[in-house]
Backbone as a printed PyTorch tensor [residue, N CA C, xyz], in Angstrom:
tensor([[[ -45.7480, -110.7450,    2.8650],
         [ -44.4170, -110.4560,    3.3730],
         [ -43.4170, -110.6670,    2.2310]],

        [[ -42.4280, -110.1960,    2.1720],
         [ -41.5520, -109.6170,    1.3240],
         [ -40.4130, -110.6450,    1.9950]],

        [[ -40.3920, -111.8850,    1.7390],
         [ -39.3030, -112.8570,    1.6510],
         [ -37.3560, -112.2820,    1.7730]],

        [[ -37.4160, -111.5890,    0.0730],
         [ -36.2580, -111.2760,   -0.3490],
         [ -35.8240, -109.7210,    0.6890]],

        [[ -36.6110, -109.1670,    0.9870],
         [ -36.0700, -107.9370,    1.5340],
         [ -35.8830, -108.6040,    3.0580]],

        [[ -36.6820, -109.1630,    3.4540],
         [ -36.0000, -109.7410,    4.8280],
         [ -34.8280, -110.6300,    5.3410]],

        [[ -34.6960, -111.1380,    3.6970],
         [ -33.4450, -111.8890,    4.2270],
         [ -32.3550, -111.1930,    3.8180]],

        [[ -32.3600, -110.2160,    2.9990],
         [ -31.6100, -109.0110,    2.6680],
         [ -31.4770, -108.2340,    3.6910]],

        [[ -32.2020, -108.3990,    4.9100],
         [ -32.5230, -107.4630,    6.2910],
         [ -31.1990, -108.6480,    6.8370]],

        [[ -31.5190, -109.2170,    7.3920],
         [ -30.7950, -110.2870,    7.8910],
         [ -29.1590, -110.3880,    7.4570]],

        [[ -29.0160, -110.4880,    6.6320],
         [ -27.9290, -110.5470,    6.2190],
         [ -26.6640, -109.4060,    6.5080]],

        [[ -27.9020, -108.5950,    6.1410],
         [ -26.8290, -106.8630,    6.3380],
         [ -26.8430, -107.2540,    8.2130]],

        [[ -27.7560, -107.3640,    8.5560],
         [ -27.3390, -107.7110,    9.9560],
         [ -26.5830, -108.3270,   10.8830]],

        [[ -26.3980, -109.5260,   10.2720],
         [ -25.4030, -110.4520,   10.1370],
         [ -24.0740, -110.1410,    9.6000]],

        [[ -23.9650, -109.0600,    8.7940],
         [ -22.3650, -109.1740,    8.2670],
         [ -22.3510, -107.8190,    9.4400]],

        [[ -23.4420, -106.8640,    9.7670],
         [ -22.6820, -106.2500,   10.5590],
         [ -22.4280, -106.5260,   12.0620]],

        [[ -22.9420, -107.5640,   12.7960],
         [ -22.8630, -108.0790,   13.7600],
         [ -21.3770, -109.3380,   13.7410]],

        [[ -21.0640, -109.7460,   12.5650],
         [ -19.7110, -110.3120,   12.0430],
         [ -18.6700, -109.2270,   12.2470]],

        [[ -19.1230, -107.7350,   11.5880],
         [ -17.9610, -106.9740,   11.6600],
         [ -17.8780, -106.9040,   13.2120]],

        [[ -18.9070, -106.4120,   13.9170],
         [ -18.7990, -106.2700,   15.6810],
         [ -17.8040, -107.3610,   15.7580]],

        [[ -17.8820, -108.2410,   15.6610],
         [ -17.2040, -109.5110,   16.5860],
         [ -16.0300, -109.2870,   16.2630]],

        [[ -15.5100, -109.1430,   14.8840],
         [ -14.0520, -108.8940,   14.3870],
         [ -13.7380, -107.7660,   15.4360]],

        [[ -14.3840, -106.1890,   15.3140],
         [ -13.3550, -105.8570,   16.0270],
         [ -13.5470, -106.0830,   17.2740]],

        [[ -14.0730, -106.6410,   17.9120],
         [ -14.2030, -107.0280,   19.7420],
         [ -13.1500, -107.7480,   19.5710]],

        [[ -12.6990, -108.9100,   18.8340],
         [ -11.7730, -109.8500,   18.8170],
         [ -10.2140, -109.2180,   18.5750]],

        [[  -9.8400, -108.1480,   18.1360],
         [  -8.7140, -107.4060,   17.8600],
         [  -8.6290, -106.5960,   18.7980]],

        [[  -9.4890, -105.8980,   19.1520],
         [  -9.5170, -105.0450,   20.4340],
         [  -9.0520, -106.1660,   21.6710]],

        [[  -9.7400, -107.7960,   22.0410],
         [  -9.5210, -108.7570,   23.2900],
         [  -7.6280, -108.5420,   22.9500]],

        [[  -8.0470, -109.0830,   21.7990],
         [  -6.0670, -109.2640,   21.1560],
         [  -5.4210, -108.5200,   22.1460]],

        [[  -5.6870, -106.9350,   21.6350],
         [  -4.7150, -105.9190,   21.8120],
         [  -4.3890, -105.6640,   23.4460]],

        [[  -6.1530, -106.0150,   24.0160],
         [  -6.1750, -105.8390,   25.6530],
         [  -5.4290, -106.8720,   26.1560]],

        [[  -5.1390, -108.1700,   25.8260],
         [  -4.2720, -109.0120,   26.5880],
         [  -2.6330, -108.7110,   25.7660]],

        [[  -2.2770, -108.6630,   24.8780],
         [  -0.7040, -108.0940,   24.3590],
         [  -0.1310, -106.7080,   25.4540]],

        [[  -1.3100, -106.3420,   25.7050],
         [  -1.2370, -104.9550,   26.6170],
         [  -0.8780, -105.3340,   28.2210]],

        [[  -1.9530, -106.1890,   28.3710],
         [  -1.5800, -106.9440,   29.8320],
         [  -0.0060, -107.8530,   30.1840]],

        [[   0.2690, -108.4120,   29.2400],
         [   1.0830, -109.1900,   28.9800],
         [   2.6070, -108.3720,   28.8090]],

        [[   2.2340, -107.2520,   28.4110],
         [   3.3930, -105.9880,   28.6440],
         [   3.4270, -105.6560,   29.5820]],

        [[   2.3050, -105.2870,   30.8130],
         [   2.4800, -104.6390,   32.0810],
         [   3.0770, -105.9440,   33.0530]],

        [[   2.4070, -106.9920,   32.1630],
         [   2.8280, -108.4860,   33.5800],
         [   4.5340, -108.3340,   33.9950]],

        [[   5.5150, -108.1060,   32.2980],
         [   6.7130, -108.0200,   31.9220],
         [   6.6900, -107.0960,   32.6360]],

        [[   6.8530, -106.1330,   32.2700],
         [   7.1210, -104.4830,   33.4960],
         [   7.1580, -104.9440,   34.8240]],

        [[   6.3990, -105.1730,   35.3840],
         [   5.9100, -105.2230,   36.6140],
         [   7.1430, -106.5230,   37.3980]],

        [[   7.2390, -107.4070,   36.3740],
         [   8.3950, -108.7750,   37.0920],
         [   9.7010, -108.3010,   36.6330]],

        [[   9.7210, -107.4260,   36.1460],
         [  11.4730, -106.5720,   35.5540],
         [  11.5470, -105.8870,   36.8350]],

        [[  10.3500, -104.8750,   37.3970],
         [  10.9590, -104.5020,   38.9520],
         [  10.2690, -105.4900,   39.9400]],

        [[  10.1670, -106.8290,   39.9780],
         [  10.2350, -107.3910,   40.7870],
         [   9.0340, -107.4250,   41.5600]],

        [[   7.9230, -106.9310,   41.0600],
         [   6.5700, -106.7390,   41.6590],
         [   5.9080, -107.9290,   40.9890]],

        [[   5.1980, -108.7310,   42.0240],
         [   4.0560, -109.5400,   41.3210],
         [   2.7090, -109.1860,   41.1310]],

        [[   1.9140, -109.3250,   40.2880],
         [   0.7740, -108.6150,   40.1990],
         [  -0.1120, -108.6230,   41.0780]],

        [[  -0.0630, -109.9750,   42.2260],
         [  -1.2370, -109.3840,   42.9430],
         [  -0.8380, -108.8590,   44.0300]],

        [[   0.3600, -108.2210,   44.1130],
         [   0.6900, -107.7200,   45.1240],
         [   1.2060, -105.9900,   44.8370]],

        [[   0.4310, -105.8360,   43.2990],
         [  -0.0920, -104.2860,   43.1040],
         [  -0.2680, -103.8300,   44.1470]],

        [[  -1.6750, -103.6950,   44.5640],
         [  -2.2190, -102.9650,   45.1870],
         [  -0.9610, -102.4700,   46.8510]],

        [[  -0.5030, -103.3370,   46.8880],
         [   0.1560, -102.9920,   48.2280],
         [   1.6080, -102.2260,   47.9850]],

        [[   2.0540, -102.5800,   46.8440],
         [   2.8540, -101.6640,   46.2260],
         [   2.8640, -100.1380,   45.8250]],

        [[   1.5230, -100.2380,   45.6070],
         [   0.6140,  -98.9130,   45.3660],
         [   1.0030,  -98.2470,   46.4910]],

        [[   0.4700,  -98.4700,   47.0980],
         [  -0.1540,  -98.2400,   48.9960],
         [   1.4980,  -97.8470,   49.1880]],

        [[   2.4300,  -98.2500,   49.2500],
         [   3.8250,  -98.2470,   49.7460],
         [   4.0600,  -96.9850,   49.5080]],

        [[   4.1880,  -97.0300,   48.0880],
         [   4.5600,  -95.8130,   46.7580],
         [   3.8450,  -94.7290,   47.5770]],

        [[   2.6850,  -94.6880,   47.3870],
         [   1.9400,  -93.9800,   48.1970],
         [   2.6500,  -93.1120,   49.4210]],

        [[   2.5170,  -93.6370,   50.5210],
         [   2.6610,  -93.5210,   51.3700],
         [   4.3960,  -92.7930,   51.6860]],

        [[   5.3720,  -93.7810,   50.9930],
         [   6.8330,  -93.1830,   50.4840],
         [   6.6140,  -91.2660,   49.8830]],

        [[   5.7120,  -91.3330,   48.7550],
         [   5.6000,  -89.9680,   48.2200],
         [   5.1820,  -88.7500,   49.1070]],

        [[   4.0270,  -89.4400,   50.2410],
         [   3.2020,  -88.2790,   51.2550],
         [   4.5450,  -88.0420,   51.9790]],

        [[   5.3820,  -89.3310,   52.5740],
         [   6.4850,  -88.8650,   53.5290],
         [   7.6370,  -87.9740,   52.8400]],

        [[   8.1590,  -87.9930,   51.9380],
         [   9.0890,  -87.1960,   51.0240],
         [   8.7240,  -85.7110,   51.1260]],

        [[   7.8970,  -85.4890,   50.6480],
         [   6.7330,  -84.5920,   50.4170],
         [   6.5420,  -83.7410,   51.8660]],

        [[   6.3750,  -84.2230,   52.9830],
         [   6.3440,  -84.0610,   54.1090],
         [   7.6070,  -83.4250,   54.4790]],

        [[   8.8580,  -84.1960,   54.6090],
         [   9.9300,  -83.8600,   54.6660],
         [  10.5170,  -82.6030,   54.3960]],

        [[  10.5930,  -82.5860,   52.8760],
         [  10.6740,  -81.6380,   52.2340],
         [  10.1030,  -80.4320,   52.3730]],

        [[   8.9680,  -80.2190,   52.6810],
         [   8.5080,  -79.2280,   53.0580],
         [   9.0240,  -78.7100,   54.8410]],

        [[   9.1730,  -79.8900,   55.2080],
         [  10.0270,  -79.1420,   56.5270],
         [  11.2800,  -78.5360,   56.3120]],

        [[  11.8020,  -79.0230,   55.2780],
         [  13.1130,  -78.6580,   55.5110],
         [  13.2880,  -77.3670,   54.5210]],

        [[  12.1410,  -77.2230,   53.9950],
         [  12.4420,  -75.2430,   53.7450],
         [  12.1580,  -74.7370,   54.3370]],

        [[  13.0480,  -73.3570,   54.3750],
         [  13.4520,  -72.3020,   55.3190],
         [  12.5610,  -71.6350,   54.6480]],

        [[  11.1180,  -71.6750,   55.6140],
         [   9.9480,  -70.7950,   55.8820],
         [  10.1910,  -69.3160,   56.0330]],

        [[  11.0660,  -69.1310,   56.8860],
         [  11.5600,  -67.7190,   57.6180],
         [  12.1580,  -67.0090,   55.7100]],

        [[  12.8090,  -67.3710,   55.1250],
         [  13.7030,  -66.7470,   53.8850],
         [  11.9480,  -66.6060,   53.2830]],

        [[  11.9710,  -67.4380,   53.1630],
         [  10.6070,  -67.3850,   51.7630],
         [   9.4310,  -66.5070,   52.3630]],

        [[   9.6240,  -65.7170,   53.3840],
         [   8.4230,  -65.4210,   53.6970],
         [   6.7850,  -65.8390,   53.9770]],

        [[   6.8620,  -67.1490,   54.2960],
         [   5.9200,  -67.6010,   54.3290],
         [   5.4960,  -68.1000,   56.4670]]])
């Protein structure tokens, strides 16, 4: 067995499993600086985060009724439809 080429194996392995970690670790960075922007957003209009989802749902539901509306209130008869 060839000593020097295996730890020459190793090594390259090692610095590239070092580079992996670097960028996983800049990428975690960037994913929480990112979160940490939406947390801000989200308490500027007064939404707390775990009460997303129901905010969602609201939004939601606000857009189908608008939407709804609106479509009643064109004059079907003009537009030919």
């Amino acid at each position: 067995m060839d000593y020097e080429k295996e730890l020459t194996k190793l090594k390259d392995l090692l610095d590239q499993a070092k580079g992996m970690k670097y960028k996983a670790e800049a990428r975690l960075e960037q994913l929480k600086n990112m979160e940490d922007e939406i947390v801000k957003e989200l308490d500027e209009l007064g939404i707390k985060p775990e009460n997303l989802e129901v905010e969602i749902e609201r939004l939601k539901n606000d857009i189908e009724s608008l939407v709804k509306e609106a479509n009643e209130l064109l004059p079907k008869d003009i537009l030919g439809k």
